[in-house]
N, C-alpha and C positions, 0 to 999 in steps of 0.2 A: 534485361536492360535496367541502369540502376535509374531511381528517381528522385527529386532532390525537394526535401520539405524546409522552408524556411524553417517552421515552426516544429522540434519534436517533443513530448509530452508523452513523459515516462511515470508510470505508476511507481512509489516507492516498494511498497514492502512485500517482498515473493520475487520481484520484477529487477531492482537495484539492491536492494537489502538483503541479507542471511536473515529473513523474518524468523526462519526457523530455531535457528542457534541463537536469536536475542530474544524472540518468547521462552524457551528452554531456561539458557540465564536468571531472567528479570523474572519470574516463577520460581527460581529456588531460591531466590537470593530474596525476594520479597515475602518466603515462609523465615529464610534464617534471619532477616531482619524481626519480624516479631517474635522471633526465639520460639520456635516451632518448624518440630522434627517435619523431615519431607521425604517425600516415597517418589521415585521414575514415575509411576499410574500416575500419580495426579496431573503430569503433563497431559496426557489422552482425555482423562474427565474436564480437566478445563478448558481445554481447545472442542471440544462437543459441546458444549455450553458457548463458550466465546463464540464459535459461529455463528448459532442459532439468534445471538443476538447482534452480530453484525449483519446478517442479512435481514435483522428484524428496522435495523437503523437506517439500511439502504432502501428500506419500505417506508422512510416515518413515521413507523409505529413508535418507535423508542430514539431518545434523544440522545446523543454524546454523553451527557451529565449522569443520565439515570442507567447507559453501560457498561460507564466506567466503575460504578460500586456494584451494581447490579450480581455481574457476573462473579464477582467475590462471596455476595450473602448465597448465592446458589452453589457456589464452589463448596463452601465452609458447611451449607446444610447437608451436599451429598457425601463429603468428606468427614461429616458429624464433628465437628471442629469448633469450638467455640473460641475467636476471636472476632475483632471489630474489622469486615468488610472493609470501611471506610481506610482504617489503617494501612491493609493490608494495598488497597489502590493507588494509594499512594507511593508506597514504596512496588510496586509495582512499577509505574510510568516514570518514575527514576529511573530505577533500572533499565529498561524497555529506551530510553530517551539515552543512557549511555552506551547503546550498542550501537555502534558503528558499521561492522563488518559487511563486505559488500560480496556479493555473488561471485564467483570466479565469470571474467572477463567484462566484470559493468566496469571499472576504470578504466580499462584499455576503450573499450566502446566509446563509453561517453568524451571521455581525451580525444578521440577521434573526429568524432561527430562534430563536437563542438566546432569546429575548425570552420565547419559550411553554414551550420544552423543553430538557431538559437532553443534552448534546452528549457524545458518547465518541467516541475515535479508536480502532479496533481494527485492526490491520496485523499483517503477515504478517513485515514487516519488522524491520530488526536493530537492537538497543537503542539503541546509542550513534548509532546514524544516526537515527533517531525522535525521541528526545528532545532530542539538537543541533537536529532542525532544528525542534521543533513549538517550543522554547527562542526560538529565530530569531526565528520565523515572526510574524506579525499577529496569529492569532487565539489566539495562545500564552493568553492571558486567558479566552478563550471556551470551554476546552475542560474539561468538568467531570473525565473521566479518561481516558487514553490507557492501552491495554491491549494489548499484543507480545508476538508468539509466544515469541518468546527467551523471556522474562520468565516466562510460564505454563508453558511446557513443552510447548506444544502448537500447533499450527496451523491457520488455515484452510484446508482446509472440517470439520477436527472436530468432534466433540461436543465433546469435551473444553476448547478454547478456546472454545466457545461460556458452557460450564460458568463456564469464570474470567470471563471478561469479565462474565454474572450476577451471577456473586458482587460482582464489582466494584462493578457498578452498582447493588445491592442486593436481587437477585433481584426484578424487577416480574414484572407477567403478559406471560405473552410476544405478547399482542394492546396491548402498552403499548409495544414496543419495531419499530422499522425501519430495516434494514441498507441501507445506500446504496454501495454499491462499482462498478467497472469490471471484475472478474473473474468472470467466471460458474462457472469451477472454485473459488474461493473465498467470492467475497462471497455469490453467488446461488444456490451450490449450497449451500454452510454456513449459509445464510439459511431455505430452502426443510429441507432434511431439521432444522434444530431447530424448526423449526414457529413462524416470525418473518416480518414480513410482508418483503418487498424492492422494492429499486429498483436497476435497470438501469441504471448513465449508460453510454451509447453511443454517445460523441460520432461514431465512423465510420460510423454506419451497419451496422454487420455485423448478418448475422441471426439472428432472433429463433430460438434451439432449442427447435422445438417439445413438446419432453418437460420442461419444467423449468417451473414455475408459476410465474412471475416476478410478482409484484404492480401493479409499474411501472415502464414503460421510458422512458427523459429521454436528449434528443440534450444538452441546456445542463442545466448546475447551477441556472440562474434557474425553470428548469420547477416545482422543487421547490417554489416559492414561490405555485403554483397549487394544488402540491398538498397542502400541508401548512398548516394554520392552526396 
C-alpha cells in the first residue's frame, strides 16, 4: 500500500546525481587544466583519500574549507606531483559544479512525485558545486529547497542539519517528511536517529545492516513510484 509524504528529501549525489561520471570528469579535466598529464589509477587513489575525509567531515573533525584543498596536497604527495593543491581545488569544483548528469530514472521520478509532494535536496556536499550543478541540472524547476552542509553549519548524519533543513522546509511532522539517500552513515543513519521515515537506494546490492531501521530499501529510483502515492 502506497503512502503519501508531503515532504520528500532526496540526497544529491550517488542518489540524483551520476556522482560517478562527474568526479571521473572534474579529476581529469582539473589535472589537464594545470597542464599535467593524468593516469585512469589516480581516480582509485583520490576517491580512497576523498572518503576518508568525508567521513572525517561528517564526524567534525575537519571542515569543508580544510577538504576541499586537503585532499589535493595528499593526492599530489601520494601521486609525487608537485603542483599547487590550492590550484588544482579549484579547478576541481568547477568542474564537479558543471556536471549535471542525473542517474538513469531520477527525472522521470522526481517529474512524478513532484505532482503530490513537495521536493528538498539536502547533501552533505559543497555550495558552489550543489548549486552549479542543481542550476544545470533538469529538475532545477522541480526542486522546492536545496539545503547544504556548508550553508547550515552542520552535516549529515547530525541533528543539527536535520534542525536547519526543518527549519527550511517549515518544520512539518516528522511522520510528514522521507529521506531518500545512498549513504547509510548519512542519509539513513541522520534519517533513523531524528525520528524520519527512510529509503535505502542500493543500486549494488550491498547488505542490508541489520541494526539500522531502514523504512525502505529500492535497488532503482523508479521503485519509489510504487512506493509513494
Amino acid at each position: 500500500m502506497k503512502k503519501h509524504y508531503p515532504w520528500l528529501c532526496f540526497d544529491a549525489d550517488g542518489t540524483l546525481f551520476d556522482f560517478t561520471l562527474a568526479e571521473k570528469l572534474a579529476l581529469k579535466n582539473a589535472f589537464l587544466a594545470l597542464s599535467l598529464a593524468y593516469e585512469d589509477p589516480y581516480l582509485g587513489v583520490y576517491q580512497g583519500i576523498n572518503h576518508q575525509l568525508w567521513q572525517a567531515l561528517e564526524k567534525r573533525e575537519i571542515t569543508p574549507d580544510i577538504l576541499q584543498v586537503r585532499r589535493f596536497e595528499l593526492l599530489l604527495e601520494a601521486l609525487q606531483i608537485a603542483s599547487s593543491a590550492n590550484h588544482m581545488s579549484d579547478a576541481y569544483i568547477e568542474h564537479l559544479g558543471n556536471c549535471a548528469e542525473m542517474l538513469d530514472g531520477a527525472y522521470e521520478v522526481i517529474d512524478t512525485l513532484r505532482k503530490n509532494s513537495r521536493l528538498a535536496i539536502v547533501t552533505n556536499g559543497l555550495q558552489k558545486v550543489q548549486r552549479n550543478r542543481l542550476a544545470r541540472s533538469l529538475i532545477r524547476d522541480h526542486i522546492d529547497e536545496l539545503i547544504i552542509s556548508e550553508e547550515v553549519g552542520a552535516a549529515k548524519p547530525k541533528a543539527a542539519f536535520f534542525d536547519a533543513a526543518f527549519a527550511r522546509i517549515g518544520s512539518p511532522p516528522k511522520s510528514d517528511v522521507l529521506i531518500i539517500g545512498d549513504s547509510l552513515s548519512a542519509d539513513m543513519q541522520g534519517g533513523v536517529d531524528y525520528g524520519i521515515d527512510t529509503c535505502w537506494y542500493n543500486p549494488s546490492g550491498a547488505p542490508h545492516p541489520g541494526n539500522l531501521a531502514i523504512t525502505y530499501e529500492i535497488s532503482h529510483l523508479r521503485e519509489l513510484l510504487t512506493l509513494i502515492d
